[in-house]
C-alpha positions as CSV (number, residue, x, y, z in Angstrom):
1,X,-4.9,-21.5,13.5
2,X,-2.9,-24.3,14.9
3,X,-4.2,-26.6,12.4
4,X,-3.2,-24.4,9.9
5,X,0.5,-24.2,10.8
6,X,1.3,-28.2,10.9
7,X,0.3,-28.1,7.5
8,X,2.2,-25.7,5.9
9,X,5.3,-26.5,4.4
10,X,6.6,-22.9,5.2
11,X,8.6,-21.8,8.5
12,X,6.3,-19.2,9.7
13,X,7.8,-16.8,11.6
14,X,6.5,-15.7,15.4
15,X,6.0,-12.3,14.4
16,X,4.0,-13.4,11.3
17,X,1.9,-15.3,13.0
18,X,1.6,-13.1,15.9
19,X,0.1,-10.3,13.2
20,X,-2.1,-13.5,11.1
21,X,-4.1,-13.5,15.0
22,X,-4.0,-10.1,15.9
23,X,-5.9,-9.4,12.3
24,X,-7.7,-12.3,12.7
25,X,-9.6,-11.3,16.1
26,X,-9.7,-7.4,14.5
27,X,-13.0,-5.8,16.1
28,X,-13.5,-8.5,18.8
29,X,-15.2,-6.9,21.4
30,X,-14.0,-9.8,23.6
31,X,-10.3,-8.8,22.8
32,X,-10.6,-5.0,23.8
33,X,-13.4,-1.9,23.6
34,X,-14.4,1.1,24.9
35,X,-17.8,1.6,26.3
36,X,-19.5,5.3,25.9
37,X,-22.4,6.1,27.4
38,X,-25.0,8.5,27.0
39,X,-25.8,10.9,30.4
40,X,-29.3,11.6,29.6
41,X,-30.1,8.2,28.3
42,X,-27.9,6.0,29.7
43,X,-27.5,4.1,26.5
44,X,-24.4,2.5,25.9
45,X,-22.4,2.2,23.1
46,X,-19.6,-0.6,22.6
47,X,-16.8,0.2,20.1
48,X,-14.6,-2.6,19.6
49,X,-10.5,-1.7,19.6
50,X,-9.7,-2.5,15.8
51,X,-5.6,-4.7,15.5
52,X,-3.9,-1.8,13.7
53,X,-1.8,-4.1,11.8
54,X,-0.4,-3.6,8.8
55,X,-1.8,-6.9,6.9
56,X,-5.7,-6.3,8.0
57,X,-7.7,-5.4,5.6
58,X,-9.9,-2.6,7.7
59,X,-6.4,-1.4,9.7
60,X,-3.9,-1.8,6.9
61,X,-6.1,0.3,4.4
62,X,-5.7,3.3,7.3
63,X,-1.9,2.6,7.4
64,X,-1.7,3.1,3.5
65,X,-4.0,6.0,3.6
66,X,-1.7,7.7,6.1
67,X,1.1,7.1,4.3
68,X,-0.3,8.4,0.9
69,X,-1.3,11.6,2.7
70,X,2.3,11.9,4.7
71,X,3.9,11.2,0.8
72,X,1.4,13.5,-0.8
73,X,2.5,16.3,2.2
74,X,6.0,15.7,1.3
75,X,5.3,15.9,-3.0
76,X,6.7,19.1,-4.6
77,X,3.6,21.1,-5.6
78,X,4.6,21.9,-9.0
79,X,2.5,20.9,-12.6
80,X,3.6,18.3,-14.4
81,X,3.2,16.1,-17.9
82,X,2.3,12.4,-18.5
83,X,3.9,11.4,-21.8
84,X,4.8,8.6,-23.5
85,X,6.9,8.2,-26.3
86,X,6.7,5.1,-28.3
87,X,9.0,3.5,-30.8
88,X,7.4,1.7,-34.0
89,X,8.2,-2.1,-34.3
90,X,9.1,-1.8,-37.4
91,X,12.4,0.4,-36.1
92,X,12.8,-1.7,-32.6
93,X,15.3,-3.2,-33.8
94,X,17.7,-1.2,-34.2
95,X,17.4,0.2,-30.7
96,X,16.7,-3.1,-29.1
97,X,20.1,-4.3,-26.7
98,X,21.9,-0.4,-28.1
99,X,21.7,1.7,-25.0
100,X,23.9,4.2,-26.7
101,X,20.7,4.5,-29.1
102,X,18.3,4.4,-26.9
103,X,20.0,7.3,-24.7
104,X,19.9,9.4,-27.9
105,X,16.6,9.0,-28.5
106,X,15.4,10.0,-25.0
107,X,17.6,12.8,-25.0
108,X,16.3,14.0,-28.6
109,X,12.8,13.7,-27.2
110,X,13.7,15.7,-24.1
111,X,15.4,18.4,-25.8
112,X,11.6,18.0,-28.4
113,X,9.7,18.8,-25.3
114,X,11.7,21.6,-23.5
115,X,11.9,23.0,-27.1
């Protein structure tokens, strides 16, 4: 990685690269495991300690994961509608740049929908 960092033309901070090696050596026996082993066997079984950072691409997907279920947790269970409302070209532009227009038309269509 050394190599690496004389030729960029970035400042790379320590904390970023600290994270770029930590996700780089990800699932490296050599850089931490547990060992379980079986009593009746005595087969063993090496699982490698994953990086748990946030960039990785096997760690970071469980961080986002967690947070979509913590978010999801925290979501208001209540039904709801997709809509979109579209304006023609052809009238564009006369609501184009006229908020005062445009707030009048989403509060007509509001009113359409509670209706």
């Amino acid at each position: 990685m050394g190599d690496i960092l004389k030729k960029c033309i970035f400042t790379v901070r320590e904390v970023e690269r600290r994270e770029v090696e930590k996700m780089l050596s990800c699932m490296d026996p050599e850089k931490g495991h547990s060992v379980y082993m079986c009593c009746d066997c005595g087969e063993a079984k090496i699982l490698p300690h994953s990086c748990k950072s946030r960039i990785c691409t096997v760690c970071g997907k469980k961080h986002a994961d967690e947070w979509a279920e913590k978010v999801n947790k925290e979501m208001y269970a209540v039904p709801y509608r997709h809509i979109i409302l579209t304006v023609s070209d052809k009238l564009w532009s006369y609501f184009e740049g006229n908020s005062t227009l445009q707030k009048l038309m989403l509060d007509t269509a509001a009113k359409v929908m509670k209706g």
